[in-house]
KOLGUFI-8901 format. One record per residue: residue number from 1; chain; x, y, z of N, C-alpha, C in turn. Coordinates in steps of 0.02 Angstrom, whole numbers. Example, Ala and Ser with C-alpha at 12.3 -4.5 7.8 and 13.67 -1.06 7.14 Angstrom:
PT  resi  chain     nc1     nc2     nc3    cac1    cac2    cac3     cc1     cc2     cc3
PT     1      A     660    -284     390     615    -225     390     660    -165     390
PT     2      A     642    -112     354     684     -53     357     645       2     394
This chain:
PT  resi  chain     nc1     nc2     nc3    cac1    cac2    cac3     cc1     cc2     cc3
PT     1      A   -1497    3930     799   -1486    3980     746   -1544    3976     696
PT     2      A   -1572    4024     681   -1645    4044     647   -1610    4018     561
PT     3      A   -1652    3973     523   -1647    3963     477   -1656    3996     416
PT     4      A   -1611    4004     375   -1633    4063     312   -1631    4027     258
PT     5      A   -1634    4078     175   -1609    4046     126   -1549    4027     116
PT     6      A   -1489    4074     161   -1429    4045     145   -1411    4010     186
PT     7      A   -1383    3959     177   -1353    3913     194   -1273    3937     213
PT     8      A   -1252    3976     284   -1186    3979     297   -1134    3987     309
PT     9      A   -1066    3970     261   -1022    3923     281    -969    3979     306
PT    10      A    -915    3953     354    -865    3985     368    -866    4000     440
PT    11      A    -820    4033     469    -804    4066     568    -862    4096     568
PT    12      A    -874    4088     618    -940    4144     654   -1002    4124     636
PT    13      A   -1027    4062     582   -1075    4054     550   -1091    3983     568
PT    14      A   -1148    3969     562   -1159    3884     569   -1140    3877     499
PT    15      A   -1097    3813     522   -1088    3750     444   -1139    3710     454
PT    16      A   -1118    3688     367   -1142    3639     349   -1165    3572     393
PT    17      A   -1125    3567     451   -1141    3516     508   -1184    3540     540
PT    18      A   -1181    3601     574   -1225    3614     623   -1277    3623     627
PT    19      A   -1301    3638     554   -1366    3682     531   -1400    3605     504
PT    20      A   -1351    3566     493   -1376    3502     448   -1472    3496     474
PT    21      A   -1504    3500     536   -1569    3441     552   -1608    3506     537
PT    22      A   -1590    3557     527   -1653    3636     505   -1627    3637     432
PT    23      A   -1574    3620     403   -1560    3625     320   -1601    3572     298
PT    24      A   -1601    3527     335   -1639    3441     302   -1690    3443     282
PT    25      A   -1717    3479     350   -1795    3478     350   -1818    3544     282
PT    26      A   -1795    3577     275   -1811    3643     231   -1809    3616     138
PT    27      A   -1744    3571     137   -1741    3546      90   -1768    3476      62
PT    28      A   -1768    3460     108   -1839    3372     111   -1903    3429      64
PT    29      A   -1915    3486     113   -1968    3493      94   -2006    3528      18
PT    30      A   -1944    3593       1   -1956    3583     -78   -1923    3542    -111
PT    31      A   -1877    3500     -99   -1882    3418    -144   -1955    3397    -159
PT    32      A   -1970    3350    -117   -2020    3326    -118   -2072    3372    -153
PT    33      A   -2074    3446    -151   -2126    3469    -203   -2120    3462    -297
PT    34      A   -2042    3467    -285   -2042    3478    -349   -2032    3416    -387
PT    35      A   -1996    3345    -346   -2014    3306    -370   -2070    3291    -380
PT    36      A   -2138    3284    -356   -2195    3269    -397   -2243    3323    -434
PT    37      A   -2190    3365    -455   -2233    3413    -485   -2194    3444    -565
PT    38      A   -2173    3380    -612   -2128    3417    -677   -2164    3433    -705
PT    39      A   -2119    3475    -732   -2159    3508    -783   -2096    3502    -848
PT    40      A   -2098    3451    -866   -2048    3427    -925   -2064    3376    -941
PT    41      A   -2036    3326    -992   -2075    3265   -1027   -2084    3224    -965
PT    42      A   -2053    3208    -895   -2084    3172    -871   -2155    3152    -854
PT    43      A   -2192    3224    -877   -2268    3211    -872   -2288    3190    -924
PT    44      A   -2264    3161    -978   -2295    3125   -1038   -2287    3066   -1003
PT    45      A   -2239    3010    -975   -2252    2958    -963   -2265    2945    -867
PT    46      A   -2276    2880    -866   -2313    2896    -814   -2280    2840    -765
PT    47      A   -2288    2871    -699   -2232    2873    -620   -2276    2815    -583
PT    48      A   -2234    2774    -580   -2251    2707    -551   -2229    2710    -470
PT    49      A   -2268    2684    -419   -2245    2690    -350   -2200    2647    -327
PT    50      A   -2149    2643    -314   -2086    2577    -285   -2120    2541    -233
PT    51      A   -2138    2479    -259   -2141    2423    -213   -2106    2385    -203
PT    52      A   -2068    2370    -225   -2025    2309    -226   -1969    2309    -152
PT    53      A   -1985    2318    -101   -1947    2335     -73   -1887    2268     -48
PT    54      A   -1820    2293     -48   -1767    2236     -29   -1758    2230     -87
PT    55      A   -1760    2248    -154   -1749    2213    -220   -1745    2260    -259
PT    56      A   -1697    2277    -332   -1688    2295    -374   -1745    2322    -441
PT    57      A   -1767    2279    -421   -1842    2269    -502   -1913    2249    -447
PT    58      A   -1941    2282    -486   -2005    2271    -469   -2065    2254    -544
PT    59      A   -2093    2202    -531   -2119    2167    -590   -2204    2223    -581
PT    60      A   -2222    2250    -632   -2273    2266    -640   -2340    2224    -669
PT    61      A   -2404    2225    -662   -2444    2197    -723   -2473    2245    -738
PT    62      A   -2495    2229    -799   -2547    2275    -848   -2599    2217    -868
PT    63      A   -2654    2266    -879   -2736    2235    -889   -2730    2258    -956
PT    64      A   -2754    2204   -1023   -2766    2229   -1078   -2844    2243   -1075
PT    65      A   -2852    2288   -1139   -2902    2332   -1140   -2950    2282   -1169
PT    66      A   -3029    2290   -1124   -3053    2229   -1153   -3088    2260   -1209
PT    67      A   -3109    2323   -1252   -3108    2313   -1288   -3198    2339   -1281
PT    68      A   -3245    2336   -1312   -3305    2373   -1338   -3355    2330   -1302
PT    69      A   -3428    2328   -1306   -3499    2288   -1287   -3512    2283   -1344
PT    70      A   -3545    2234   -1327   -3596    2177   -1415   -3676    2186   -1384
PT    71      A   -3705    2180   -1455   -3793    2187   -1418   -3789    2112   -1462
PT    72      A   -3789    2034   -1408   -3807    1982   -1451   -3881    1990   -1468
PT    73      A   -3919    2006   -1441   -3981    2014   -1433   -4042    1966   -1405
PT    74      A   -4082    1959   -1394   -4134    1924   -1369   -4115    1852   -1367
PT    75      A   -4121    1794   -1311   -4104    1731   -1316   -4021    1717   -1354
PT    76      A   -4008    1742   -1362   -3914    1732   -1388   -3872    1745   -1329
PT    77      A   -3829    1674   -1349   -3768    1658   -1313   -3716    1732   -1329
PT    78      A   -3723    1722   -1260   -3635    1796   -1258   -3588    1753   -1237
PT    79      A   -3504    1747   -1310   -3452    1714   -1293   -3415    1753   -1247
PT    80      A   -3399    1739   -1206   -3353    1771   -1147   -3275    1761   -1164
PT    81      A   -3258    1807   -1177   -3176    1841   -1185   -3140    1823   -1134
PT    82      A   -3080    1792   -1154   -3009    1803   -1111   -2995    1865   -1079
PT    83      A   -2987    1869   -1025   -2957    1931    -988   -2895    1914    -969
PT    84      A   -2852    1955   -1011   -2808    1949   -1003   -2753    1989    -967
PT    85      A   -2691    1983    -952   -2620    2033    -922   -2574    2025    -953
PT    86      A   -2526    2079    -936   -2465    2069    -958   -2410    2093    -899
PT    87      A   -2368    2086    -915   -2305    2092    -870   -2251    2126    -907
PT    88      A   -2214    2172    -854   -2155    2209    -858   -2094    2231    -822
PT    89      A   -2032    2211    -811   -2006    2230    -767   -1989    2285    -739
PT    90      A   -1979    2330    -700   -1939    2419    -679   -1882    2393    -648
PT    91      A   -1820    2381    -675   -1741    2385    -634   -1727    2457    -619
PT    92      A   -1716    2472    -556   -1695    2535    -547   -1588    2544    -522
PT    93      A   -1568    2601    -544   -1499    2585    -545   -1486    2648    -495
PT    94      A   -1431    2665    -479   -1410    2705    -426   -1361    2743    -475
PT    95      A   -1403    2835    -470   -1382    2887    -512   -1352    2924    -452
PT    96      A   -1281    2954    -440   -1269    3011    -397   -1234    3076    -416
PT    97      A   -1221    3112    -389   -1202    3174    -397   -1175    3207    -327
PT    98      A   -1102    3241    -362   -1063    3264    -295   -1054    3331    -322
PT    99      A   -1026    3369    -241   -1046    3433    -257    -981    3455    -201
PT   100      A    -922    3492    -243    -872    3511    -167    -857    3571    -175
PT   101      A    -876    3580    -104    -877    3659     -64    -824    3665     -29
PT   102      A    -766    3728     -50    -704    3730     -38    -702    3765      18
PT   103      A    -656    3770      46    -645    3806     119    -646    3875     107
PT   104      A    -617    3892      41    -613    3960      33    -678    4006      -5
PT   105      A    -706    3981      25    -800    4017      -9    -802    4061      36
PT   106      A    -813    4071     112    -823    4094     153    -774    4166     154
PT   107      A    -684    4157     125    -664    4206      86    -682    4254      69
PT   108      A    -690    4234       3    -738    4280     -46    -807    4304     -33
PT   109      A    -842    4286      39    -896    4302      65    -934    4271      33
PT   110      A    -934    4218      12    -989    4187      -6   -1038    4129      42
PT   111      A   -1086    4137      22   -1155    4077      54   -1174    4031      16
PT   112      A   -1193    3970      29   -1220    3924      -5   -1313    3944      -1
PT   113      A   -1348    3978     -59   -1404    3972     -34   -1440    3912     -76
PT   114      A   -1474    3880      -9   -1513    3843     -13   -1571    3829     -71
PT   115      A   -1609    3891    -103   -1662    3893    -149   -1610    3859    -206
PT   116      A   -1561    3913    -222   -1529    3910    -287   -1504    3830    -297
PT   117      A   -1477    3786    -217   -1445    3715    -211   -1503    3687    -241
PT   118      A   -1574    3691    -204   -1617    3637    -219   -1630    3656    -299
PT   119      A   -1640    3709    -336   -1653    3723    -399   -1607    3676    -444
PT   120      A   -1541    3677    -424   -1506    3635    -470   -1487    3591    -450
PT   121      A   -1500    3550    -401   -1498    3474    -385   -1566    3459    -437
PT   122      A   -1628    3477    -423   -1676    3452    -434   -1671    3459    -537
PT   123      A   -1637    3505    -546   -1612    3515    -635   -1598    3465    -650
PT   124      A   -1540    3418    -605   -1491    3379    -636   -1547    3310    -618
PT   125      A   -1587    3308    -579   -1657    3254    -566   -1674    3249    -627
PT   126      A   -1724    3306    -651   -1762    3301    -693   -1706    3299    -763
PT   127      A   -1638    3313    -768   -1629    3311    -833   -1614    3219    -833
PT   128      A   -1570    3183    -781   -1578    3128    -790   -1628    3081    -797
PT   129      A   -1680    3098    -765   -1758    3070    -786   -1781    3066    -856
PT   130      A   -1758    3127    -887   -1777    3149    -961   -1717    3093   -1014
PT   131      A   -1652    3110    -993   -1613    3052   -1024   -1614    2996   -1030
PT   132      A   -1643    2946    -971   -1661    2893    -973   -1720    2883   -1001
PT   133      A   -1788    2913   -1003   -1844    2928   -1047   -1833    2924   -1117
PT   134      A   -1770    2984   -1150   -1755    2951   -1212   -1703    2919   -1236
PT   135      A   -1690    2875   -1190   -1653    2816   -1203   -1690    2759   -1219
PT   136      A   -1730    2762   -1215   -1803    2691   -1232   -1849    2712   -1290
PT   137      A   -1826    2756   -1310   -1837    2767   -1397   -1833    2730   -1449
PT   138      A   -1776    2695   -1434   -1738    2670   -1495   -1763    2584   -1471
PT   139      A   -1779    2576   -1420   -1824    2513   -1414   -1891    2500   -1437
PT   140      A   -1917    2529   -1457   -2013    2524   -1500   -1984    2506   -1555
PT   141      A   -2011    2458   -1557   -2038    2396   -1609   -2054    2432   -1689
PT   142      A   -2113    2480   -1683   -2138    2509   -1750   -2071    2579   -1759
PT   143      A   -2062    2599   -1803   -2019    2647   -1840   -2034    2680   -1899
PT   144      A   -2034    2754   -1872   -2062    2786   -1930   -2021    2847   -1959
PT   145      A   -1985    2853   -2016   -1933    2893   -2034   -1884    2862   -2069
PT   146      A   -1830    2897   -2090   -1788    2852   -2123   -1708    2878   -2093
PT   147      A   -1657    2808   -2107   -1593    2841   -2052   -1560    2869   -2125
PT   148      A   -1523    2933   -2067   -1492    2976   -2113   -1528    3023   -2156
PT   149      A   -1582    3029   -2176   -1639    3073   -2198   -1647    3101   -2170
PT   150      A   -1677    3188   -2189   -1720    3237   -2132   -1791    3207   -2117
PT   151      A   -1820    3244   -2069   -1871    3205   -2064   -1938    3255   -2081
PT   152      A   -1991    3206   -2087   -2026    3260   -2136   -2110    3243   -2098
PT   153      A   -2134    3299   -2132   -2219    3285   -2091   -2248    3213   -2122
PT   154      A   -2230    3168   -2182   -2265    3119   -2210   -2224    3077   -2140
PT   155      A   -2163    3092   -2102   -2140    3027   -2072   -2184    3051   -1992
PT   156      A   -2190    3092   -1993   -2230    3099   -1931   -2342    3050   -1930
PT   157      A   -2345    3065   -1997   -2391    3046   -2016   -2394    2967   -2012
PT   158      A   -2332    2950   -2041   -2329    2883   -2035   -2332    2836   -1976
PT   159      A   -2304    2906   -1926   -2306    2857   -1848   -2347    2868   -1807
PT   160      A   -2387    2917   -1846   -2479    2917   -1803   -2529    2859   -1821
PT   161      A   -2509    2839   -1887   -2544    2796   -1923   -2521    2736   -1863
PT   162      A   -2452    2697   -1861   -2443    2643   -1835   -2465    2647   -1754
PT   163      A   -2506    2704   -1741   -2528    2719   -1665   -2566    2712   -1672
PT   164      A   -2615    2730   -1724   -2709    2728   -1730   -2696    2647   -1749
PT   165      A   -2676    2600   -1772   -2682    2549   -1805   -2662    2508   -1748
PT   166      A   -2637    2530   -1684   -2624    2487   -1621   -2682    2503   -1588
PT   167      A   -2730    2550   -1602   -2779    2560   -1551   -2776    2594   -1502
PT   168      A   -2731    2639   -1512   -2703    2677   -1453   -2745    2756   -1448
PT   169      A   -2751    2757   -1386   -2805    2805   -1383   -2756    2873   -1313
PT   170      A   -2790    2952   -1313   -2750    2983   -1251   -2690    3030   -1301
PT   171      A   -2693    3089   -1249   -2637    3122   -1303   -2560    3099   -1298
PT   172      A   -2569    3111   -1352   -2477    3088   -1388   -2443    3146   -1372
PT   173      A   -2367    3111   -1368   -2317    3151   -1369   -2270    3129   -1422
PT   174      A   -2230    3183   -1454   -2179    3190   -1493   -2136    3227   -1455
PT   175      A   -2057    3185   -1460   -2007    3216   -1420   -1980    3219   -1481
PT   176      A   -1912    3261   -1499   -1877    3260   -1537   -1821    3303   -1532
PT   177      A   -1752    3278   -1565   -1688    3328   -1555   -1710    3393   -1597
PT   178      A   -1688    3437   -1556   -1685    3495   -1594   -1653    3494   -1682
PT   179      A   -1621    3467   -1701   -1621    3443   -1767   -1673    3398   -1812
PT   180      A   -1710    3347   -1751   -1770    3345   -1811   -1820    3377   -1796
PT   181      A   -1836    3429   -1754   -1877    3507   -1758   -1872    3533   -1798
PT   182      A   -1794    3548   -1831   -1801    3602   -1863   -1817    3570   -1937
PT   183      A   -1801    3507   -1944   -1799    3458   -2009   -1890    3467   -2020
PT   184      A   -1911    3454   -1965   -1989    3451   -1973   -2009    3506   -1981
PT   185      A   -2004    3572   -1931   -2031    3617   -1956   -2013    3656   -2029
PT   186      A   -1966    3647   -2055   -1967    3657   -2125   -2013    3614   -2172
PT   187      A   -2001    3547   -2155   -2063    3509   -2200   -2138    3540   -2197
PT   188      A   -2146    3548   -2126   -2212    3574   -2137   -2227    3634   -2172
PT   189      A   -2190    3676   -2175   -2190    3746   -2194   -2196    3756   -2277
PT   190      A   -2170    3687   -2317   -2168    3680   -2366   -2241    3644   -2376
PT   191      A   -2290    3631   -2339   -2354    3611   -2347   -2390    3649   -2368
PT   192      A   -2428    3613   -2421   -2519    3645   -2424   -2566    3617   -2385
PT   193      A   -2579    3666   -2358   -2681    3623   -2345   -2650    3578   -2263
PT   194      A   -2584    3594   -2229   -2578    3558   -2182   -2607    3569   -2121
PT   195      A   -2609    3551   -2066   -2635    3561   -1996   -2589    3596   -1991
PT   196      A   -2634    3678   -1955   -2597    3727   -1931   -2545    3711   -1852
PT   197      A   -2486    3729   -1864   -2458    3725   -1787   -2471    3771   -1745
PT   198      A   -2477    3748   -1675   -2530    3800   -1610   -2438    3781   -1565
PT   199      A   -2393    3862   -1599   -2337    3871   -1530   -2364    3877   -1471
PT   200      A   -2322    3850   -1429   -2325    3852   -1356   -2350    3961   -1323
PT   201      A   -2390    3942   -1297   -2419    4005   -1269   -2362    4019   -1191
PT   202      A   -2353    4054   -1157   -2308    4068   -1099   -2353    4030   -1048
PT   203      A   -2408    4023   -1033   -2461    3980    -988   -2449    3911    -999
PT   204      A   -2434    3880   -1065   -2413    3817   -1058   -2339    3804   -1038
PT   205      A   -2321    3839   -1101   -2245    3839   -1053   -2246    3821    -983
PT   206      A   -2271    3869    -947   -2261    3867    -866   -2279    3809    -839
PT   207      A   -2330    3778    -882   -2347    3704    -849   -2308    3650    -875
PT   208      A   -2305    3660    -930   -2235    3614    -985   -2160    3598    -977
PT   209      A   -2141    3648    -978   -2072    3676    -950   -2028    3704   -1024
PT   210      A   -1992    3734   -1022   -1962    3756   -1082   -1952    3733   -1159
PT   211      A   -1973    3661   -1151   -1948    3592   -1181   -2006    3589   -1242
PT   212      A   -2063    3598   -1219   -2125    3610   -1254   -2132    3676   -1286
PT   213      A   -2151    3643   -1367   -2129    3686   -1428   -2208    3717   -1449
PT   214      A   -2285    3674   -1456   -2324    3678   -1451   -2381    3620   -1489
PT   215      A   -2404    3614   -1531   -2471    3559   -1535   -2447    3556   -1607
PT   216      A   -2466    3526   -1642   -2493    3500   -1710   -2538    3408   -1701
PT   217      A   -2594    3425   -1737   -2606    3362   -1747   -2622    3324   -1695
PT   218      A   -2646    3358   -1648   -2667    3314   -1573   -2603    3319   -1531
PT   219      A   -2541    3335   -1560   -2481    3292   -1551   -2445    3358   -1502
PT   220      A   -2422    3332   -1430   -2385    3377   -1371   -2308    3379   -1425
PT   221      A   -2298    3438   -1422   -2219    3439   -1463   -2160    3467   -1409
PT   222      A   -2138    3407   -1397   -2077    3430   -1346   -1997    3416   -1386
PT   223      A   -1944    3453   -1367   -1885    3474   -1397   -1832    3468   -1342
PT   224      A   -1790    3411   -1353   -1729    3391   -1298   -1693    3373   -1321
PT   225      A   -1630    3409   -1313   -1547    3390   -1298   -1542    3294   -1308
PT   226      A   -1571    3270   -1247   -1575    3217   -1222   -1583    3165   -1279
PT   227      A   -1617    3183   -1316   -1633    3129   -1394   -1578    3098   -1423
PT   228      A   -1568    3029   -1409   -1508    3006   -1444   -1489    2975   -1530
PT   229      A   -1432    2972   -1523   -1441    2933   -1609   -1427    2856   -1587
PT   230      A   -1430    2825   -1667   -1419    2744   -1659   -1337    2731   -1669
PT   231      A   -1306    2773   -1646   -1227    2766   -1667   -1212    2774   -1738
PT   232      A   -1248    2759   -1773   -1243    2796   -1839   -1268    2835   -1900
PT   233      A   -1258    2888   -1853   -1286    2951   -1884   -1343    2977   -1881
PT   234      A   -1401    2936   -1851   -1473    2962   -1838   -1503    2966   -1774
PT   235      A   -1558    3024   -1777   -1568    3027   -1704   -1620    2986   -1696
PT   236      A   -1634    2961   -1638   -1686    2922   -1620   -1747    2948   -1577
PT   237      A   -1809    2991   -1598   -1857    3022   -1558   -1886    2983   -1545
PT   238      A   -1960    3004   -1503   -2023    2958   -1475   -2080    3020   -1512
PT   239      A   -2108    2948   -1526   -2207    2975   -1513   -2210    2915   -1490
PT   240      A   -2265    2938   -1437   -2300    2889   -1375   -2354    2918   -1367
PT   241      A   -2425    2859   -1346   -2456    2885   -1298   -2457    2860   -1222
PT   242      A   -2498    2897   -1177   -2512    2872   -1100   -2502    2793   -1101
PT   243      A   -2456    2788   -1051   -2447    2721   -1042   -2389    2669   -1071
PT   244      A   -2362    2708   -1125   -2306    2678   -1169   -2275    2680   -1121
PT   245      A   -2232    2734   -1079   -2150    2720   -1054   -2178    2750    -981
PT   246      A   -2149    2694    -919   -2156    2687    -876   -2074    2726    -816
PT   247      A   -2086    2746    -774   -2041    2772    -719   -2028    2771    -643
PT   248      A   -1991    2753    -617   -2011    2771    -523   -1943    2761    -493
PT   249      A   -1945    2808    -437   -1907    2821    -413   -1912    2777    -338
PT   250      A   -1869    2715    -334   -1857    2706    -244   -1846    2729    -202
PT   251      A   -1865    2711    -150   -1837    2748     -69   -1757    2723     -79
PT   252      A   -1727    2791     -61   -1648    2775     -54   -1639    2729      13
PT   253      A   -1675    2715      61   -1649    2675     115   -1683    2623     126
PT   254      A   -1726    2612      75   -1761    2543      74   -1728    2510      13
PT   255      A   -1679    2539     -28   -1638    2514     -42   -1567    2467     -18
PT   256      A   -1573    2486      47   -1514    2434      80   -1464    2529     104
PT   257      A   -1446    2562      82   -1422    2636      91   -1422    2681     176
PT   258      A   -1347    2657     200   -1377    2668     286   -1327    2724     294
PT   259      A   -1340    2784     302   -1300    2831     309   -1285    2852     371
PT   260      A   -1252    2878     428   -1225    2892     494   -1318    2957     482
PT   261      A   -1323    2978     534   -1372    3010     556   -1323    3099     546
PT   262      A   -1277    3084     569   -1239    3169     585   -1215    3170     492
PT   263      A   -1213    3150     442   -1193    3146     394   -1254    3166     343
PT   264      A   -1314    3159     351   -1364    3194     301   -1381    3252     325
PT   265      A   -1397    3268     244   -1390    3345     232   -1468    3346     209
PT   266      A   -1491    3289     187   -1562    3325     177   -1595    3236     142
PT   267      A   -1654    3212     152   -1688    3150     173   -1764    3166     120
PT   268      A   -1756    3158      81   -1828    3156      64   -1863    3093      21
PT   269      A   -1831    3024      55   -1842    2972      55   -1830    2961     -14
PT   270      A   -1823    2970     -89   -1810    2972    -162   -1757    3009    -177
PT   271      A   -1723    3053    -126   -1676    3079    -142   -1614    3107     -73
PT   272      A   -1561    3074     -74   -1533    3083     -23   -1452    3130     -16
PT   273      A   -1463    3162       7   -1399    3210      27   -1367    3219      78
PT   274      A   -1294    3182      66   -1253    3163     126   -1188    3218     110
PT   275      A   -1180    3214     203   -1083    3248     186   -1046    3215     205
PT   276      A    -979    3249     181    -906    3211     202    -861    3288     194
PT   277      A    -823    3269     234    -770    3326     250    -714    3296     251
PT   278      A    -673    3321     204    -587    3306     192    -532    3355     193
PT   279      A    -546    3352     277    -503    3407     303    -432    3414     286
PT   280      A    -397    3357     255    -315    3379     237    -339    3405     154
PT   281      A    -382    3413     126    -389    3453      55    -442    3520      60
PT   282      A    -455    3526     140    -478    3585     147    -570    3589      83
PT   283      A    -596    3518      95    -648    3526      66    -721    3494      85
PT   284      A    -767    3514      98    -825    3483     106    -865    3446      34
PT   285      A    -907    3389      29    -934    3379     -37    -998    3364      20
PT   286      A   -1050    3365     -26   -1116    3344     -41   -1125    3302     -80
PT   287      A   -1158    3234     -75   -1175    3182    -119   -1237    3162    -120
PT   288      A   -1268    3186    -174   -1336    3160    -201   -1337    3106    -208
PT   289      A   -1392    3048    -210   -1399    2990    -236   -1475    2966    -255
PT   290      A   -1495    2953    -296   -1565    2918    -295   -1568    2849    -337
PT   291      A   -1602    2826    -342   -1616    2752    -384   -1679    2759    -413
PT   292      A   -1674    2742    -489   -1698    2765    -542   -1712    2711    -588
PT   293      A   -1779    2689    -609   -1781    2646    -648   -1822    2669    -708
PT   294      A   -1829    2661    -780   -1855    2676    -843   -1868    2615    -895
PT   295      A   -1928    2628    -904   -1969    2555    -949   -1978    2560    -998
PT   296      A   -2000    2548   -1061   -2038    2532   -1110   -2106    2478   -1047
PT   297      A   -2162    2525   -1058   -2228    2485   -1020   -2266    2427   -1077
PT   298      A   -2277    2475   -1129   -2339    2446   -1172   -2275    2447   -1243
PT   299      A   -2263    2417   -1273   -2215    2424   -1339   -2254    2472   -1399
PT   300      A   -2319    2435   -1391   -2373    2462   -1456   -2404    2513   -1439
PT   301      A   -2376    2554   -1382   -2401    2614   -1377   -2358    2673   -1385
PT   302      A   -2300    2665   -1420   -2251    2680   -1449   -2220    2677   -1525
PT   303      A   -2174    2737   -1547   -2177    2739   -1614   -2083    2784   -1617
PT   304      A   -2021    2725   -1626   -1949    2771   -1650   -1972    2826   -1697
PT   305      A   -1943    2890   -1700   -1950    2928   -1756   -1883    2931   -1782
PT   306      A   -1864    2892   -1822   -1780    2900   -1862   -1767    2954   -1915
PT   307      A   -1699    2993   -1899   -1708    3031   -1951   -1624    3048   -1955
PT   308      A   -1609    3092   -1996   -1537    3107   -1970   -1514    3159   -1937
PT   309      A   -1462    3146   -1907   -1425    3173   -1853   -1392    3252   -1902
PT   310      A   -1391    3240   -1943   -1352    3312   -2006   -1395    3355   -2007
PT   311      A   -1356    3440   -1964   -1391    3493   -1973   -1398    3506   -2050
C-alpha cells in the first residue's frame, strides 16, 4: 500500500500495524530533520553528542581559555602557563509521551495524518528541551535583579556587567517570562539616551522561532512560558553566553530500551515511537520516549535575572 500523508486507521485501510515499516521510515525521517534543526532557545545553548554509552551521565571536559600572547622580548624567559580543564557531568533522564487513538476515529472519518503527528510530537520535544533549559537558571552563581521587584534595564545592565567581568565573549542570550518583558520593556521606554531596541523582523523569526522578541544591546531577546520562579514569588530568567548551558539527547536503545520489532512506530535513534493495542478498551496508544539530559557547562558564563513574578 503506497504511502501518504495520512496515516489510515479503520476497515478497508491499513492500520497502524500494517503500515508501521513505510510509517517508520517517513517519520524517522522528518524527525531527525527537525531535531537538528531548532529554531527556539535551543540554539542559544549548545548540543553535546551522547557518548556515554551503557550509562546514565556522561562526564564532559572543558579546556580553559588560555588567554592572550606576551612579546617578552629579545633574550627573556617566557613563563609557561598551566593548561588547564575542567569537568562536568550530563545525567540524562527518560521524558515520554502517550498518545490514544480510539477505535472510533475511523467513524467520524477521520485519519491520523502523519505531517500534523510529527509537527506535534516534535512541539512537545522542543518545548521540553526549552523547560529543562530554563530550569538551570536559577543555578548561576552571579544574580542580577531583585526578588519581587519589576525588572528594569539598570538590572539587565547589571548582568552584562557580571559577563564582561567573567571574560565572556560570543552573543548573549536573554530569556525571560513574558512578565519580565513586559517589566523591562516599560523600563526601557522610560529611558533617555538608551540603546535603541531592533524587534524581531519575520526573517528572523523564521530562523528563531516565535519565542524571539528582537536585539538590544548585543543581547538575542527570547520570551518563554517555560521561565520559572524561586517558589517565592519571582521569576527566574537567563542571560548566557555560548557555552554556559550544555544539552544532548541519547540513543533510546543504547540506553538499555528493547522494544518487539512489530511494535515501533517510528526509530529515529533519539526518539522512539512504539504501539500497544488494548483491545478490551477499544484503543490504540503511541508512546514517545527519549532521554534527555541539561547542564549548567561553564557557571561564569551565566547570569539569574530575578525579578517578580506580579503582573
Amino acid at each position: 500500500m503506497p504511502v501518504t500523508n495520512a496515516l489510515e486507521y479503520g476497515p478497508g485501510a491499513g492500520t497502524l500495524e500494517t503500515m508501521g515499516g513505510a510509517v517508520a521510515e517517513v517519520l524517522a525521517a522528518e524527525v531527525l530533520e527537525q531535531l537538528y534543526d531548532p529554531t527556539d532557545i535551543r540554539a542559544t545553548v549548545t548540543r553535546l553528542p551522547w557518548t556515554s554509552m551503557g550509562s546514565d551521565t556522561m562526564s564532559v571536559t572543558q579546556d580553559a581559555v588560555p588567554g592572550g600572547f606576551t612579546a617578552p622580548g629579545q633574550n627573556a624567559t617566557l613563563a609557561a602557563t598551566a593548561y588547564t580543564t575542567a569537568h562536568f557531568d550530563l545525567t540524562v533522564s527518560a521524558f515520554r509521551k502517550a498518545f490514544a487513538i480510539d477505535d472510533l476515529i475511523p467513524v467520524a472519518g477521520g485519519a491520523i495524518d502523519i505531517d500534523r503527528m510529527v509537527r506535534n510530537l516534535m512541539q512537545g520535544v522542543a518545548l521540553t528541551i526549552t523547560d529543562q533549559i530554563c530550569a538551570t537558571f536559577g543555578t548561576f552563581t552571579n544574580v542580577a535583579g531583585t526578588a519581587l521587584v519589576p525588572l528594569s534595564v539598570d538590572d539587565i545592565y547589571d548582568g552584562m556587567f557580571e559577563l564582561t567581568e567573567a571574560l565572556n565573549s560570543g552573543q548573549a542570550a536573554l530569556v525571560l517570562h513574558p512578565i519580565q518583558y513586559n517589566d523591562f520593556i516599560s523600563s526601557l521606554r522610560s529611558e533617555t539616551g538608551a540603546a535603541q531596541f531592533m524587534p524581531a523582523t519575520g526573517e528572523l523569526l523564521g530562523q528563531r522561532g516565535p519565542g524571539f522578541k528582537g536585539s538590544w544591546m548585543n543581547l538575542d531577546i527570547y520570551v518563554s512560558d517555560s521561565v520559572g520562579t524561586n517558589g517565592a514569588g519571582s521569576y527566574q530568567g537567563g542571560l548566557y553566553t555560548p557555552g554556559a548551558i550544555a544539552y544532548s539527547l541519547a540513543n533510546v536503545q543504547s540506553m538499555g530500551v528493547h522494544v518487539p520489532a512489530a511494535n515501533v512506530l517510528m526509530n529515529a535513534g533519539e526518539l522512539l515511537v512504539e504501539l500497544d493495542r488494548t483491545a478490551s478498551d477499544g484503543i490504540s496508544a503511541a508512546y514517545a520516549t527519549m532521554f534527555l539530559g541539561v547542564s549548567i557547562a561553564e557557571n561564569a558564563r551565566g547570569v539569574e535575572i530575578l525579578s517578580t513574578a506580579t503582573a
